[in-house]
C-alpha positions in Angstrom: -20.7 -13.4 -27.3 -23.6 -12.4 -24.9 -23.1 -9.4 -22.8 -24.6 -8.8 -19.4 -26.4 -5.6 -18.8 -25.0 -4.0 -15.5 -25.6 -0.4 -14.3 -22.0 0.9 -14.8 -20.2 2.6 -11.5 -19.5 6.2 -11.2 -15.2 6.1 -11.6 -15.0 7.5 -8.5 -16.3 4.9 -5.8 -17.0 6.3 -2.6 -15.1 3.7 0.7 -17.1 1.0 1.0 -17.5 -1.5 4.3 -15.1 -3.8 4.6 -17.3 -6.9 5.0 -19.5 -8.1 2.7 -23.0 -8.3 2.9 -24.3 -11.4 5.0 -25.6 -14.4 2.0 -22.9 -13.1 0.1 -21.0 -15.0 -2.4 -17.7 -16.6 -0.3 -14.3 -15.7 -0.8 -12.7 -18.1 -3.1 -11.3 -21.3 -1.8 -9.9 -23.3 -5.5 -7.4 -23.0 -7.8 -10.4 -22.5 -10.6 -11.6 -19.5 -8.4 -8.5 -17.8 -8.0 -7.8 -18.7 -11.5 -11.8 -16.8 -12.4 -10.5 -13.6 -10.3 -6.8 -13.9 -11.7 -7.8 -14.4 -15.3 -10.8 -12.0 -15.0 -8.7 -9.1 -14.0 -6.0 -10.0 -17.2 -8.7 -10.3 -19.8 -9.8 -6.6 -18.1 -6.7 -4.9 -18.7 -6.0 -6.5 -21.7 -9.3 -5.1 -23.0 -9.5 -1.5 -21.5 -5.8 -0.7 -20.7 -4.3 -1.9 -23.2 -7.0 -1.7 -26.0 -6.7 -5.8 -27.3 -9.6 -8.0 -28.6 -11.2 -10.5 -26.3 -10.5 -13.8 -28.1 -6.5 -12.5 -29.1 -5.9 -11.9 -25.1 -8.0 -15.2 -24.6 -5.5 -17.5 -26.5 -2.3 -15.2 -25.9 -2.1 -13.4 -22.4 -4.9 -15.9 -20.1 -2.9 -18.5 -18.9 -1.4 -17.4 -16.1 -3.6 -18.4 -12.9 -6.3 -20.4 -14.2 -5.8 -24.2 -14.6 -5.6 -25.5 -17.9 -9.1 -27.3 -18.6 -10.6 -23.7 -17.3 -8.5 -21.9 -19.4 -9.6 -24.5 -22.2 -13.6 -23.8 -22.1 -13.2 -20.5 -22.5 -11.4 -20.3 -25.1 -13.5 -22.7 -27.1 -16.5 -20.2 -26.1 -18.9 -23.1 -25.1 -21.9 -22.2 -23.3 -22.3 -26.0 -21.8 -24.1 -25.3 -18.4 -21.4 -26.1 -15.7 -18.3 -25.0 -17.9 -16.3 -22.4 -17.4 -17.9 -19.3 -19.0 -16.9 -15.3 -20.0 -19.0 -12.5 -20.0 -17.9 -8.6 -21.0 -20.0 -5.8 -19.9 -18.0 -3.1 -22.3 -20.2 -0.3 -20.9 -19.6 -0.8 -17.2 -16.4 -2.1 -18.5 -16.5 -5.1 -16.7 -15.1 -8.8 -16.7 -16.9 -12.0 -15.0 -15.8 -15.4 -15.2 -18.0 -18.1 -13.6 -16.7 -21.6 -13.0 -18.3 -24.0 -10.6 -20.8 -22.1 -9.8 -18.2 -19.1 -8.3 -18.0 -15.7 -10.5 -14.7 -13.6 -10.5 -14.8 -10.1 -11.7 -12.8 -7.6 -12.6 -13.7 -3.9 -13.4 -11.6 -0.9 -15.5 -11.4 1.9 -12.7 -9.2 4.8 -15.2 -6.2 5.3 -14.3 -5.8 2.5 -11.7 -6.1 0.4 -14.3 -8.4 -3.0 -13.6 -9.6 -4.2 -10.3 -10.2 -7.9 -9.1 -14.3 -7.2 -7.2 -13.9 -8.9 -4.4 -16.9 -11.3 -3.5 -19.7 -9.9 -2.5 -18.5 -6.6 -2.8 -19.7 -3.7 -5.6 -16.8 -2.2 -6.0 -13.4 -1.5 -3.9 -12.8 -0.2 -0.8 -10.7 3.4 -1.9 -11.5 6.2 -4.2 -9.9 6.1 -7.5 -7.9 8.8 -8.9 -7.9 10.4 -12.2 -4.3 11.1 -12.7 -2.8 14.5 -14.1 0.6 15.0 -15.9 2.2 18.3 -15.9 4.2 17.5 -19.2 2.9 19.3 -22.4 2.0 17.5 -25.2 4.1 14.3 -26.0 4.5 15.4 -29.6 5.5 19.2 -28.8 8.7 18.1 -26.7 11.6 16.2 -28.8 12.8 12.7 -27.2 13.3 11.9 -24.6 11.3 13.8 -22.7 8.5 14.1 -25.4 8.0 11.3 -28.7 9.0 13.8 -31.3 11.6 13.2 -33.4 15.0 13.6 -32.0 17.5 15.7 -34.1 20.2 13.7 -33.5 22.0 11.8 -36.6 22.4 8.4 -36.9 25.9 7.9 -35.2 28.0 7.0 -37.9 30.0 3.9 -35.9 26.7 2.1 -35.1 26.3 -0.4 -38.5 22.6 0.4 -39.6 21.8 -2.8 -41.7 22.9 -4.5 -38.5 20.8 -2.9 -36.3 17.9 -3.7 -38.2 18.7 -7.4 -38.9 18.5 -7.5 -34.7 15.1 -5.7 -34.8 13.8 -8.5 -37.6 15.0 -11.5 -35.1 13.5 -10.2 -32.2 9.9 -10.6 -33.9 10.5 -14.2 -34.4 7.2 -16.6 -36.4 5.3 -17.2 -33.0 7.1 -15.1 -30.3 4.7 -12.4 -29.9 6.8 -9.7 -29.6 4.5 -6.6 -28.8 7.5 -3.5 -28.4 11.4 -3.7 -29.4 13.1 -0.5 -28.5 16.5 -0.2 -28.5 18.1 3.2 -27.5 22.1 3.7 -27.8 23.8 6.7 -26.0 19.9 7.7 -25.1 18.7 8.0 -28.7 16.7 5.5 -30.2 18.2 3.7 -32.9 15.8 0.8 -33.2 11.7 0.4 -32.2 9.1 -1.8 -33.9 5.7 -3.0 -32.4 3.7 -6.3 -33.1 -0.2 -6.3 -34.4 -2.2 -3.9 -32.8 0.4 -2.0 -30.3 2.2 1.2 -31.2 4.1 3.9 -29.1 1.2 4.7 -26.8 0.1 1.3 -26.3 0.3 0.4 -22.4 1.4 -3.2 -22.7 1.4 -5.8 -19.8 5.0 -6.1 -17.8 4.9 -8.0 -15.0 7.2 -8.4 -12.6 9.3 -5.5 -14.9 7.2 -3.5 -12.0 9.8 -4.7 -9.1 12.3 -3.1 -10.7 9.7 -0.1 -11.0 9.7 -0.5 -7.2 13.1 0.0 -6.2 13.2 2.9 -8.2 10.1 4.1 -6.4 12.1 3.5 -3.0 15.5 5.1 -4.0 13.6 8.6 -4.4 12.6 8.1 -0.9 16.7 6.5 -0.3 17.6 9.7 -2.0 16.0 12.4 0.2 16.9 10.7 3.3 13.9 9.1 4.7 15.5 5.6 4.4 18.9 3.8 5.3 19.6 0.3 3.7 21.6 -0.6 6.3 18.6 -0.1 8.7 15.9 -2.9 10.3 13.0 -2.5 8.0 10.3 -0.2 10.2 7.5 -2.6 9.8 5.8 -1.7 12.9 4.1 -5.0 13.6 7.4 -6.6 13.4 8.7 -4.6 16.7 6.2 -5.3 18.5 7.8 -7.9 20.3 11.5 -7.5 20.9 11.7 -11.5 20.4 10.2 -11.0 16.6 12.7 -12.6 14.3 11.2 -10.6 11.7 12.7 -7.3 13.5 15.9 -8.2 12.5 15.4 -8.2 8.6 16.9 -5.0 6.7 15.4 -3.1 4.5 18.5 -3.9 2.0 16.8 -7.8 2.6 14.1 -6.9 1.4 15.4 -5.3 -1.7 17.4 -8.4 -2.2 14.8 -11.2 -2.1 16.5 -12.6 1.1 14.5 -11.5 3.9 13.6 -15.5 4.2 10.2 -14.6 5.1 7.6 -18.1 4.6 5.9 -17.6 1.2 5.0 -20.2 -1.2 5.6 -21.3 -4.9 4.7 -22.9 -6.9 8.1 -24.0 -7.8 8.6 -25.5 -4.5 8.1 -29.2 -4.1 5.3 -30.9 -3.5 3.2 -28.2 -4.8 0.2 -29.4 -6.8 -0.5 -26.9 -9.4 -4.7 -27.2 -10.0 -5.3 -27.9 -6.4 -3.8 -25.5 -4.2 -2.7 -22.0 -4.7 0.7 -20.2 -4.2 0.7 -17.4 -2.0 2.7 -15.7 -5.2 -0.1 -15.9 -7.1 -2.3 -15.7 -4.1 -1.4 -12.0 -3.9 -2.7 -11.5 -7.4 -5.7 -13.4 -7.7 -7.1 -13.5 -3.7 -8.9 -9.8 -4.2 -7.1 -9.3 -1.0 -5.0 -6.7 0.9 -1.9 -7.6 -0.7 0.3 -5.4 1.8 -1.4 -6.5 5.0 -0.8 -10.5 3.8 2.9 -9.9 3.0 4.0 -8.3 6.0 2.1 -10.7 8.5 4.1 -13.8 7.2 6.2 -15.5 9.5 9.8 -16.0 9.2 11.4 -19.6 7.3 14.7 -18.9 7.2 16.9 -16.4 8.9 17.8 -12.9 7.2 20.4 -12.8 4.3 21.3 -16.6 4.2 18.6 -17.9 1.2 17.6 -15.9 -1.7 14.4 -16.7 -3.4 12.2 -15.0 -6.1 9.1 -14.3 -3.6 6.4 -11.8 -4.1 6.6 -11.2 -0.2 9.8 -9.1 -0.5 8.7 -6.3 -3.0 5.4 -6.1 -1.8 6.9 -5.3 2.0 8.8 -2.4 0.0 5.7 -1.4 -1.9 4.0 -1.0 1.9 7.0 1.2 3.4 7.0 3.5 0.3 3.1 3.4 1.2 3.6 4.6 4.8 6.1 6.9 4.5 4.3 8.7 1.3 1.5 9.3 3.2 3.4 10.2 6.1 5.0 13.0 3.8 1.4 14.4 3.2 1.3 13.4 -0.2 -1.2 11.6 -2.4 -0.2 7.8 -2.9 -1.9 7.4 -6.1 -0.7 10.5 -7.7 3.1 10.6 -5.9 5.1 8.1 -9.1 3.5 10.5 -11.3 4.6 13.9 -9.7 7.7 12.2 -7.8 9.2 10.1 -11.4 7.4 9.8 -14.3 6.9 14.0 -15.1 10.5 13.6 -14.2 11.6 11.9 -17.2 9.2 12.4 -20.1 6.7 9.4 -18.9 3.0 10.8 -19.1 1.2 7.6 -18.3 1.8 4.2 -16.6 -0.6 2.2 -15.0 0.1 0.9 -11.7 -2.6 -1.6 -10.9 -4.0 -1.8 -6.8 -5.5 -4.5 -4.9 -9.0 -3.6 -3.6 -7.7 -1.7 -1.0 -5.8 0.8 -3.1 -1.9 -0.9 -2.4 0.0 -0.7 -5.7 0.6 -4.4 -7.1 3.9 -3.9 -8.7 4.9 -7.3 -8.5 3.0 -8.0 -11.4 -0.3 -6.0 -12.4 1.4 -3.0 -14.3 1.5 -1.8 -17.5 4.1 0.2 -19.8 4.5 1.8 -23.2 8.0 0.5 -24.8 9.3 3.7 -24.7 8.3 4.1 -20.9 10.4 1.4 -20.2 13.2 2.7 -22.5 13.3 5.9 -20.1 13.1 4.0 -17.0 16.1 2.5 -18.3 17.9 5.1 -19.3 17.9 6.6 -16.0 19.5 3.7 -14.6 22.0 4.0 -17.7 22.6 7.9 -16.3 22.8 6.2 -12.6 19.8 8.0 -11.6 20.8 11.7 -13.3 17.9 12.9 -15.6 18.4 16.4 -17.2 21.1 17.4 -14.7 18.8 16.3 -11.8 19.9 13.3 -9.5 16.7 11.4 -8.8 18.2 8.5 -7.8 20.9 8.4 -4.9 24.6 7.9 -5.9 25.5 4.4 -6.6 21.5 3.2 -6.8 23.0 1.8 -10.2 25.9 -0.2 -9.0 23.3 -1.3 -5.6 20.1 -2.8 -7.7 23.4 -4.1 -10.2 25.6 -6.2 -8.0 24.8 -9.6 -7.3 23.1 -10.2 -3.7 25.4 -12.6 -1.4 22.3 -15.1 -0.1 22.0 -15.8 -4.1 23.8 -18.6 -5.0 24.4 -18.2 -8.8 24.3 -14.4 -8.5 21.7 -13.6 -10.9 19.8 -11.2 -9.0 20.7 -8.0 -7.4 18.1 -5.1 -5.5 14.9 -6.0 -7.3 16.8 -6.5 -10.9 18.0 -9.5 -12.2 22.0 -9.4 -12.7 23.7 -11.3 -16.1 26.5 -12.3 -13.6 25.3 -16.2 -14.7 25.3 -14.9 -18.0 22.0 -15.7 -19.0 22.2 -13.5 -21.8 25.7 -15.2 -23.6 26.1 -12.4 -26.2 26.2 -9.4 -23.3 29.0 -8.7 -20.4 28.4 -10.4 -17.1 28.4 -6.4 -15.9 24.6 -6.0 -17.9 21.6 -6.2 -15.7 17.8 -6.2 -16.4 13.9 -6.3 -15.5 12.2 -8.8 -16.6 8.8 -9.9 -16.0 6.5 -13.1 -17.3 5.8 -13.5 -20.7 8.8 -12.4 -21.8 9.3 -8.8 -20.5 12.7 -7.2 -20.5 14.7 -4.0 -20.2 18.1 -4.6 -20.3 20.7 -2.4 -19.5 24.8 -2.7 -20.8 26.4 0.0 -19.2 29.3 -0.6 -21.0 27.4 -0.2 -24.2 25.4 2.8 -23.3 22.6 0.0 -24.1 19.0 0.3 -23.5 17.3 -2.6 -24.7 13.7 -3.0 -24.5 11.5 -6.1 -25.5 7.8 -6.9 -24.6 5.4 -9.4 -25.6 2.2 -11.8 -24.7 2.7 -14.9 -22.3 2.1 -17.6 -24.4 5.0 -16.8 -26.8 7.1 -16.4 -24.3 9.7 -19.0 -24.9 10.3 -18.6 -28.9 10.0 -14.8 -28.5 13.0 -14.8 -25.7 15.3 -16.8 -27.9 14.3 -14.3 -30.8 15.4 -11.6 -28.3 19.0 -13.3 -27.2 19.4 -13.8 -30.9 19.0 -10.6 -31.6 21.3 -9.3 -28.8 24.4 -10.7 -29.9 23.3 -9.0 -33.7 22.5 -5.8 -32.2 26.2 -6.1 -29.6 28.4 -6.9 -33.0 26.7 -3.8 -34.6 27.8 -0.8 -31.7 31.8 -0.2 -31.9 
């Protein structure tokens, strides 16, 4: 593999104009180059947040924006003039992709994790952050709020050989399981992790991070700064009393049903390879993800259609933006002070858009027992250590089906078994899942954490692993 030679960036990149210089490159305008920004920013985290080999990540974790033939050339490697290409710069720590002509890059900025360049552009338009914990070491604190060992026995109704049967079927020939952590009345009682990941690995998760963003919100829920029951204070959207879009509740949002216009490509008519979804748009356009979700007009009215759309969690990712800010506190560094120093997390990456806007709809990344925390907090409804983080009932709110869905498999940002999706646990179970195959799922009435992560392309045989595995691991709890 050649390797370009670029002058690496300080970390901390001072604000940069908003417009590119004039005989710049152009924005992108194809499916293959949003799929060369998309892809380049995955093979960027994949090598520098989460520590994987190029042509592993290549085959396992690419396909995700870039159409297939792309995706094809470069994982063959072929350096055929015109064909999709790869280059790493490990020193700048840098990803560029050319296709067509057009080059997508993507760039490690520390604890923001990796972040699409837009075009024509040398770096992004914030300052980084190098992020602090106040936690001690991980290994001087017991679990859960450190990684050493727990003192708590094996509790004797829980059938061992059982449990460890489940952890052997979730790591099914193909599936790609990378974390399987299992944690019964808070202790952990199972955890395994595929080739190359261990406890400290920070493994994609996906849309896992909406889930991650109605947790963020409830804080805010919790000290008062924001009814559910309210019109969503997007001020653009009360501009003009007429505004449909004024009438949408923030408890909409939450629920997937504000029925503001946003594409899929699950919608029909939509020709994957020449056109791109705004829901992937979001991820791959190098653009101002929060300023694009909240300008969308309005397709159907409030509360009447549920639909998986990126638009919803990203308008909630903006409010906890604005009112952050508006508390005086540091965006960046608020999840870490506000949550994850709460509850034993030390690190989690929470990738931005160029403009410094958290994309938690999909760009963030987790250690398994991260996840198993976030979990249990839900499991505790929002108690850690005595503390309520969480207001009363956020639980049974993110938990219970929303009315505009009509099977009742979602809830406030977390996808609800109601349609029993997973046949071996209680319609009352609820989850976060993410593509790929990303899952915490919580059985309340299991005191059940169960957490499974893995790489996209063995997605399907590694989530029929996992529900195999569930009704093993449910016949071994009393």
């Amino acid at each position: 593999m050649r390797h370009r030679t670029i002058v690496a960036s300080s970390l901390v990149i001072a604000v940069l104009a908003l417009s590119p210089p004039a005989g710049a490159q152009p924005p992108a305008r194809t499916a293959s180059e949003f799929g060369a920004q998309g892809t380049a920013k995955v093979i960027c985290s994949a090598l520098f947040v989460s520590g994987r080999e190029l042509d592993e990540a290549l085959r396992n974790s690419a396909p995700t924006y870039a159409p297939r033939e792309d995706l094809e050339a470069l994982r063959s490697g072929s350096s055929v003039p015109g064909r999709p290409s790869i280059e790493v710069d490990r020193e700048a720590k840098e990803v560029a992709i050319t296709v067509d002509g057009f080059t997508g890059r993507a760039r490690y900025f520390g604890d923001q994790g990796c972040i699409i360049i837009p075009p024509g552009a040398d770096g992004v338009f914030f300052e980084p952050l190098t992020l602090r914990t106040t936690l001690p070491d991980a290994m001087s604190q017991p679990w859960p709020m450190g990684d050493a060992p727990s003192a708590t026995p094996w509790p004797v109704a829980v059938d061992r050989a059982a449990v460890e049967r489940a952890t052997e079927l979730a790591f099914p020939d193909g599936g790609l399981t990378a974390s399987f952590v299992v944690l019964y009345r808070g202790e952990i009682i199972a955890e395994r992790y595929g080739e190359g990941a261990d406890k400290d690995t920070q493994l994609e998760s996906w849309s896992m991070g909406k889930s991650l963003t109605a947790t963020l919100f409830g804080l805010l829920v919790k000290d008062g700064h924001f009814d559910l029951d309210a019109p969503a204070p997007v001020p653009l959207w009360h501009e003009d009393p007429e505004d449909p879009r004024g009438n949408v509740l923030i408890r909409d949002l939450l629920r997937m049903s504000s029925g503001l216009q946003f594409t899929h490509a699950s919608q029909p008519r939509f020709e994957w390879g020449r056109e791109i979804a705004d829901h992937l748009y979001v991820y791959s356009g190098g653009i101002d993800v929060f300023h694009f979700s909240i300008t969308r007009p309005v397709e159907h009215p409030r509360n009447t259609v549920g639909r998986y759309r990126n638009v919803d969690p990203l308008t909630i990712g903006y409010l906890i933006r604005r009112k952050v800010e508006e508390l005086g506190e540091n965006y960046l560094s608020w999840p870490q002070t506000a949550l994850f120093d709460q509850i034993g997390i030390r690190k989690q990456v929470m990738e931005t858009d160029p403009y410094g806007n958290f994309l938690l709809t999909g760009h963030d990344y987790g250690t398994g027992r991260n996840w198993a925390r976030l979990g249990q907090l839900y499991l505790q409804d929002g108690v850690w250590n005595g503390e309520r983080l969480l207001p009363e009932g956020w639980a049974e709110f993110v938990s219970a089906p929303a009315p505009a869905w009509n099977n009742g498999q979602y809830g406030g940002l977390f996808w609800v078994n109601a349609d029993t999706r997973w046949a071996a646990l209680p319609t009352s179970a609820y989850y976060m899942s993410g593509a790929g195959g990303q899952h915490v799922i919580i059985v309340p009435t299991h005191d059940l954490v169960v957490v499974r992560q893995g790489h996209r392309v063995g997605q399907r045989i590694g989530i029929r692993g996992l529900d195999t595995a569930l009704g093993v691991l449910m016949g071994a709890l009393p």
